[in-house]
C-alpha positions in Angstrom: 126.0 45.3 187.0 124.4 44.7 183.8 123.3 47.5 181.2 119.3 47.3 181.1 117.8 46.9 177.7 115.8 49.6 176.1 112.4 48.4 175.6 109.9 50.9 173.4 106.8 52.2 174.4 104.4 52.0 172.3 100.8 53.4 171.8 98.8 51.1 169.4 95.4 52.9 168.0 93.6 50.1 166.3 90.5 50.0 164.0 87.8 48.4 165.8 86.6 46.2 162.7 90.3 45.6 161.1 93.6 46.4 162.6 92.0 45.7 166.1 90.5 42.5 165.0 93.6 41.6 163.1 96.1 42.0 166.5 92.7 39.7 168.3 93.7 36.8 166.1 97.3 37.0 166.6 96.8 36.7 170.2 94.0 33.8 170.2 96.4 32.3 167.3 99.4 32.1 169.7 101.4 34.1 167.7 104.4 35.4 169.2 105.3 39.2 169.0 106.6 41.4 171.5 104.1 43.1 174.1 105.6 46.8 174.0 102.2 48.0 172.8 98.8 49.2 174.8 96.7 49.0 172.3 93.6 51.8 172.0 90.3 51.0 170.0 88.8 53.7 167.6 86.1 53.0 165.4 88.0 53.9 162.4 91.7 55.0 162.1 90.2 58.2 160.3 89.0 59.0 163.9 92.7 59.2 165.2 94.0 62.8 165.8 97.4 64.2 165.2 97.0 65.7 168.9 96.3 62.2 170.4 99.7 61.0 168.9 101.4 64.5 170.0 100.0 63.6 173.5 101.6 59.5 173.3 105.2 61.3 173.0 104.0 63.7 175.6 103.3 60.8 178.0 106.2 58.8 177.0 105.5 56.7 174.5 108.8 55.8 172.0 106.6 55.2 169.4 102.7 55.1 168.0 101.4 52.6 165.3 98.0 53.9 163.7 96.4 50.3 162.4 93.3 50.4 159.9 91.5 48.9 157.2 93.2 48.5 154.0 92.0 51.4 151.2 88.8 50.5 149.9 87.5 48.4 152.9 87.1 51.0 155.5 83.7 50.2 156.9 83.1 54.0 157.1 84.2 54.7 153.5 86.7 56.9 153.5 88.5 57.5 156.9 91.3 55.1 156.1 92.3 57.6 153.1 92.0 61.1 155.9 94.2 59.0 158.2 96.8 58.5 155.1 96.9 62.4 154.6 97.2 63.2 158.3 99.8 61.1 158.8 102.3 62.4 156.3 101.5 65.7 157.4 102.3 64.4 161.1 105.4 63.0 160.1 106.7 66.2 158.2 105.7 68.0 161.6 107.7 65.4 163.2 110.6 66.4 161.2 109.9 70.0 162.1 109.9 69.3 165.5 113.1 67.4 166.0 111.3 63.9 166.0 112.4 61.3 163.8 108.9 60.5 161.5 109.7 57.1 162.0 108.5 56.6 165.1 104.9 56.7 163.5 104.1 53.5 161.4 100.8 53.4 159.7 99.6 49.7 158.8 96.7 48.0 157.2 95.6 45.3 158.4 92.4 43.1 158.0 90.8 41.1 160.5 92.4 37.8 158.9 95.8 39.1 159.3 96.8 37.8 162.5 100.3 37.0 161.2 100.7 40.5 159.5 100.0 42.3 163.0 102.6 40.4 164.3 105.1 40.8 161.8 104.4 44.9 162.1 104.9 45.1 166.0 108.1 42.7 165.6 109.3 45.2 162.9 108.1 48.1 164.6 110.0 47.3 168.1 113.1 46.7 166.6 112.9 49.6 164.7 112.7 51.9 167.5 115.3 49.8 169.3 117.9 50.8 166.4 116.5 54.5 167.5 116.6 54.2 171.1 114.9 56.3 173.5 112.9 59.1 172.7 114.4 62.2 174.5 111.8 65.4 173.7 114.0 68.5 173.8 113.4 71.0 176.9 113.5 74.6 177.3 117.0 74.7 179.3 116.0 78.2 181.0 112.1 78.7 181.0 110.7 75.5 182.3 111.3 71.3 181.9 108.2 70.9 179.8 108.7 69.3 176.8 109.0 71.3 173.6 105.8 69.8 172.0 102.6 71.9 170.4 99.8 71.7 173.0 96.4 70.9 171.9 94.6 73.6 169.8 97.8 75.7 169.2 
């Protein structure tokens, strides 16, 4: 019997007027990429909470990709710079945790960067193919819930 490939789950939270329009015109452009990712529409990637990406891994995602305008364009003025600072603090609490900070990739793409979001989700799946399977530690003796902070702890 033959060995099943690992294919990554990913979650995908997109800018409405950038990322998410970029990843539009990659699909009405025909460009090829792989479909690991449900994508999730925000109005601004500044909008996208470190819980929400705690709760993807929760749920079983393998990896999350936070998509937004590029610095300078966000079309509400500064959320594209907030998500940068969250998500370096996410990925040193990644680190913390036991959770390799590369399974969260922040992009920028514009809406006219079809072949960009395409390029990121091919990069992006074979990265977390060279990682494998996220496996979230349990607590051996107290329960099988994953070790993971809950929201508002």
């Amino acid at each position: 019997m033959a060995e099943a490939v690992f294919e990554p789950k990913i979650v995908a939270f997109l800018c409405r007027w950038c990322a998410g329009a970029g990843a539009d015109l990659a699909g009405t452009s025909r460009l090829a990429y792989p479909p690991n990712a449900v994508p999730i529409r925000v109005n601004c990637s500044g909008r996208v909470e470190m819980e929400w990406v705690m709760e993807a891994f929760r749920s079983g995602a393998d990896g999350v990709l936070i998509g937004g305008c590029h610095p300078g364009d966000c079309h509400y003025v500064s959320g594209n710079y907030k998500t940068r600072r969250r998500v370096h603090l996410l990925k040193r609490m990644l680190a913390e945790l036991g959770i390799e900070p590369e399974r969260v990739r922040l992009e920028w793409v514009s809406a006219t960067e079809g072949a960009k979001f395409a390029r990121v989700m091919k990069e992006f799946v074979a990265d977390l193919k060279k990682l494998g399977p996220l496996t979230l530690e349990r607590e051996e003796k107290r329960s099988a819930a994953p070790v993971l902070p809950k929201a508002g702890t």
